[in-house]
N, C-alpha and C positions, 0 to 999 in steps of 0.2 A: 125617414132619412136621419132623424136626429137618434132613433135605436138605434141605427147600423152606426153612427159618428162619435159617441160618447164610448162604446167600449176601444176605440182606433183611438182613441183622445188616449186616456187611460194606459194603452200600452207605449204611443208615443212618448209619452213626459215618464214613464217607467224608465224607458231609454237613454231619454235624455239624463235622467237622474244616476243612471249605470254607468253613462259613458263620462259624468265628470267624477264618478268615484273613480273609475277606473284610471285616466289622466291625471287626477289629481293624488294619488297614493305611491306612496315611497317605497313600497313594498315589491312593487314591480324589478327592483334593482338591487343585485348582487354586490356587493363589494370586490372589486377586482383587482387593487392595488394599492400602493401607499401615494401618500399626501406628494404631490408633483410640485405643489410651490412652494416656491424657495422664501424664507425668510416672512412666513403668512402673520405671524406672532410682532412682527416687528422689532422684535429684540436687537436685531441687529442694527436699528437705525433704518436710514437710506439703502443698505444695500440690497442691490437688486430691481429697486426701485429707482423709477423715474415718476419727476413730479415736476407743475406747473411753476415759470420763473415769476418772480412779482409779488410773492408770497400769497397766500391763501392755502396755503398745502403745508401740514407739516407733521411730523413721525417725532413722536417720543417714546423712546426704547426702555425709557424705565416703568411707566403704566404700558408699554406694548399697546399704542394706539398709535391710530393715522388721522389726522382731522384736518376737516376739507371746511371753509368757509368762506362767505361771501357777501360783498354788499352791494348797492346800485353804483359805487363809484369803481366800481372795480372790471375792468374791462377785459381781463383775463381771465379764462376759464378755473380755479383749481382743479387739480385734477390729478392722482398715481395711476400708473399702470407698471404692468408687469408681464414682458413676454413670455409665454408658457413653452418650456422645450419638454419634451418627450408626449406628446400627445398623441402622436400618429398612430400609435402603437394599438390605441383604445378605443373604441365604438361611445361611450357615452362618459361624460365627465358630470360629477356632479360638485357643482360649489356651493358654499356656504361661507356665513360671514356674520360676527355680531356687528349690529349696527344701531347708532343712536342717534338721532334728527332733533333739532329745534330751531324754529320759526322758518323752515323751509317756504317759502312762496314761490310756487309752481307757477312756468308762463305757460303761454300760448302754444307754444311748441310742444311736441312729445318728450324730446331732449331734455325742456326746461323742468329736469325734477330735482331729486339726489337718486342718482342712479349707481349701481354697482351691475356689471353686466363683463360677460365671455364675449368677445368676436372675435370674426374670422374672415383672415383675408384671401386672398387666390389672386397671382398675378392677371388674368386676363380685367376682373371687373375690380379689384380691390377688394373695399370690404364689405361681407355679404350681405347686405342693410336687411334681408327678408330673412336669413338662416336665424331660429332659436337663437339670443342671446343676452336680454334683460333675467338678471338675476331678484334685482328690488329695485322697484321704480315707489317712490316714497316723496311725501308732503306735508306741512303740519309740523308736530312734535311727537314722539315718542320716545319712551327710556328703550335703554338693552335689551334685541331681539333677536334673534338665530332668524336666517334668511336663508331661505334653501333652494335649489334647481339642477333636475338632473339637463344637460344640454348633451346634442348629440356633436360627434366629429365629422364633419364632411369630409367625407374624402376629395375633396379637389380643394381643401383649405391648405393652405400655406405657411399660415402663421396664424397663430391666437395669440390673444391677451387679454389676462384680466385688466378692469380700465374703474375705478370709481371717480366721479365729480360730480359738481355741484353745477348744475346749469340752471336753478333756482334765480331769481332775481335777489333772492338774501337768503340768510341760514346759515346752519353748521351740520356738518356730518362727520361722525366719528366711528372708525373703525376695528375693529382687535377680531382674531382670532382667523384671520381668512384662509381657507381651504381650497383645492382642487383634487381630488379623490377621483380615479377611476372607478368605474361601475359596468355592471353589463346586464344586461333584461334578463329574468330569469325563466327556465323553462314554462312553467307555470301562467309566468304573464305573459306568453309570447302564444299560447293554446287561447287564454281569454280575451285576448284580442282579437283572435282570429275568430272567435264564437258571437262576440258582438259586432262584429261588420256581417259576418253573415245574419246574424239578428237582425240587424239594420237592413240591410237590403229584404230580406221577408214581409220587415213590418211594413215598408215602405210601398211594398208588393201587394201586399194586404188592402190598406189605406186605399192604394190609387184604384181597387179592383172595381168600385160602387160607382168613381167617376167617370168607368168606362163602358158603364151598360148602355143599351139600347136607348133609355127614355130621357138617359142625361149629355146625347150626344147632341149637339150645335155646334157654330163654328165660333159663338163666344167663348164656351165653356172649353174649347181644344184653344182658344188663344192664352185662355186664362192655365189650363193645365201646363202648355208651352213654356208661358211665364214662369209659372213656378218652379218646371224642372230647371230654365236656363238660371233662375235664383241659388238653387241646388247646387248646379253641376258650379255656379261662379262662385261659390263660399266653399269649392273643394279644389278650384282651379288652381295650381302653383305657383309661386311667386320663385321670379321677378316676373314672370310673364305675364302676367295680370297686372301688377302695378305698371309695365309698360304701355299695356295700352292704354290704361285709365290715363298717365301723364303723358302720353299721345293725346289724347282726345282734352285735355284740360291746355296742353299747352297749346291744340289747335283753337280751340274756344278764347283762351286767353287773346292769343297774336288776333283774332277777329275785334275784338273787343278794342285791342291798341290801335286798329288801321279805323276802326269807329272814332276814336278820340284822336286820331292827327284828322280824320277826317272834318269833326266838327270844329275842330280849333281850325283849319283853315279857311271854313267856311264862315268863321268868326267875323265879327267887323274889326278891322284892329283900331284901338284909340291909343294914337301913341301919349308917353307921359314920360318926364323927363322923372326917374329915378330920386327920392326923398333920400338926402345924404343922412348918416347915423349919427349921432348923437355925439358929439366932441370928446375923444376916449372910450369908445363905445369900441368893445373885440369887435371882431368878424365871427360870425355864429358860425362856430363848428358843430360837426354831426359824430358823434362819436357808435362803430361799430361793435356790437359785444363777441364775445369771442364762442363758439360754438364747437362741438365734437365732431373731427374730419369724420365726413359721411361718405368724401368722395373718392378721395387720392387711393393711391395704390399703396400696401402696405411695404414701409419702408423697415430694413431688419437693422439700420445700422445704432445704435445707439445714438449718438450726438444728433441723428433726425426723430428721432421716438420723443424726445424732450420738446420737441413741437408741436407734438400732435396735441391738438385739443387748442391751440394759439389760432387758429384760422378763424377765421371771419366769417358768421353764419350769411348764410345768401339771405340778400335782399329782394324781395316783393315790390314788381310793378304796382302803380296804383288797380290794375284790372286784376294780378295776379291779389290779392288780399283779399278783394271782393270772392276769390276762388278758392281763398285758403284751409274754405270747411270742405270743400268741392266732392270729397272721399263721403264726409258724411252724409253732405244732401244727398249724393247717391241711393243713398241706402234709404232715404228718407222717400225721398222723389218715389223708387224703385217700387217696396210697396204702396205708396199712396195710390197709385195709377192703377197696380195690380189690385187694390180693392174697389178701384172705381170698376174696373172692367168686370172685376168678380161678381162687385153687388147687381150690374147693368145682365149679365148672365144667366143669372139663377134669382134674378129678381127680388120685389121690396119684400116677402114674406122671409128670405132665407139670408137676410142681413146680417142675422145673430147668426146662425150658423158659418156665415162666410166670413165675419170677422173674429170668430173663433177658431176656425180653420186656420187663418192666415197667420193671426198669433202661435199657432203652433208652428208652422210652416218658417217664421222667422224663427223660433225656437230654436226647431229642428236644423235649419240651416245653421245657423251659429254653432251650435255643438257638435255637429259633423266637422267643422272645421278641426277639430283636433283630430282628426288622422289624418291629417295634411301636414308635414315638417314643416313647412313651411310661411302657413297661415295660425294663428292664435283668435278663440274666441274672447271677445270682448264685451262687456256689459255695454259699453257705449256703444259699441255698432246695435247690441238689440234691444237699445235705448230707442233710436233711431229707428230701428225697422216695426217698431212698436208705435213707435208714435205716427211713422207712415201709413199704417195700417189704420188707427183709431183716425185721423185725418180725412181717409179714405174711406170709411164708414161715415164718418158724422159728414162729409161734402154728398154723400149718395144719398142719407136719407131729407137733407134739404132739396135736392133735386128732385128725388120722390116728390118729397113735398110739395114744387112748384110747379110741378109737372102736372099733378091732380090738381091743384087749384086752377090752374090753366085751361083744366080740361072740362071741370065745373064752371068756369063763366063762359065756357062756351056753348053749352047746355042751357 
């Protein structure tokens, strides 16, 4: 087993290593047009430009910079953006932008970086949270770097904008040089795309051929195979529809979680207490809201409403909803753990190292498949997480091993 599995190793991570040369290289893309935004150099000041009221945003035309900054008392986003017109016209936009960070502090959020990013809106859902459109998501400090990404146009987009802010809890960001250049895939790379999916589907052809012989059939090893492809086919599933059901299934988890907590609090004993009065000149404890990038509203074209965007109030977290707020990660986490528990319970304690080998590749693979998906992005952190599910899922199976034979020795 392990001769037929080491040369399938071997061509897998070959793949893997082709397909992010191949996504990751600028050479796929022609030049198709001139520079689409207006005033990217900033020479001209504000114009063209909208920016956050309250100050933390400001353009100086004589170095041709934009700089975004921020501190914890500052409850307002910074934030420019800039409506993009003539886009429709184009298949792929590629921007770029020098950009300079320091003492950026990244929250909790995705939002919370220094971000410079393309969206897009379409009147039915607004803006299209899952279409390609982080240009540099950035934390830390760094001097003057060129930041590049080709982004595709949807056709059922309405309006774009380029958008940089700071949703940092402190920092600076400085900008010069920003660009929006059409581009279009070139013949060449549109033949070697198509040569590596057909790769992919062969190799993948290959691989599953040994798990499907006669002497490896059981109804463990078809649950576990099952597993794997529905891992597959859901790391190339579309979004939003996938995010839909996942915040179906999170917000039906959540709302159980809340009728558990009215529940125990009524079941409380109540001791009532008459209210300890504050302290003579003592405020009223206010709770102050930080201001977040509209995720949700529909994209508004008028000017005098664009000057708002990015002032909204990020949504706030039930106490059950926080306890949920990695919820996406555990996923992935939970997801393999289980599929290496069933795996090792399958193919049993001698083929452990083989089955957490496999698996590791298996979240690999999944994750870098994700790039022929528009609309999904692979992330180290998701196969943080499905790595660590896996290694979890091994080292829980050979303790049970383990108990299992001792169990069966004192009873001998």
């Amino acid at each position: 087993m392990a001769r037929a599995f080491l040369p399938r190793l071997a061509v897998a991570l070959a793949l893997c290593l082709l397909t992010f040369a191949y996504h990751g290289g600028g050479w796929r893309y022609a030049t198709a047009g001139e520079n689409i935004l207006t005033n990217g150099d900033f020479a001209l000041g504000t114009r063209h430009w909208y920016g956050s009221r309250g100050g933390g945003a400001q353009v100086d035309p004589d170095r041709r910079t934009a700089q975004l900054y921020r501190d914890q008392s500052q409850t307002v986003l910074p934030f420019i953006l800039q409506p993009i017109a003539g886009f429709r016209q184009h298949s792929h936009l590629r921007i770029g932008g020098d950009i300079r960070i320091a003492g950026i502090r990244a929250g909790p959020q995705p939002w919370q970086w220094a971000i410079l990013a393309l969206e897009s809106f379409n009147r039915p859902t607004g803006k299209m949270r899952y279409w390609p459109h982080i240009v540099a998501r950035l934390q830390g400090a760094a001097d003057w770097q060129r930041h590049e990404r080709v982004i595709p146009v949807s056709p059922n987009a309405g309006m774009m904008r380029l958008v940089a802010f700071v949703g940092a809890d402190s920092g600076r960001m400085s900008l010069k040089q920003l660009s929006i250049v059409p581009v279009r895939p070139t013949a060449a790379a549109r033949a070697a795309g198509v040569g590596l999916a057909l790769l992919w589907l062969a190799a993948i052809g290959w691989i599953v051929t040994p798990l499907l012989q006669r002497r490896n059939r059981s109804l463990g090893r078809l649950v576990v195979m099952l597993g794997g492809a529905a891992i597959l086919l859901g790391g190339l599933a579309p979004q939003p529809q996938l995010g839909q059901v996942v915040r179906g299934t999170i917000s039906t988890v959540e709302q159980g979680l809340q009728r558990l907590e009215s529940s125990v609090e009524r079941a409380a004993p109540e001791h009532p207490a008459r209210p300890t009065p504050p302290p003579e000149g003592a405020a009223p404890e206010a709770e102050q809201e930080r201001a977040g990038p509209d995720g949700e509203k529909a994209a508004e074209t008028a000017p005098s409403r664009e000057r708002a965007a990015g002032q909204r109030a990020a949504p706030r977290l039930s106490p059950s909803g926080r306890r949920l707020s990695g919820a996406e990660h555990a996923g992935h986490f939970v997801a393999f753990m289980v599929l290496a528990l069933l795996a090792s319970a399958a193919y049993g304690r001698r083929s452990i190292g083989l089955v957490t080998v496999g698996l590791l590749l298996l979240a690999l693979c999944g994750e870098t498949l994700q790039h022929f998906s528009i609309t999904r992005d692979a992330e180290l952190a998701d196969l943080a997480y499905n790595f660590g599910g896996v290694a979890a899922g091994a080292t829980l199976s050979v303790v049970l091993f383990a108990l299992s034979a001792a169990l069966r020795r004192r009873r001998l």
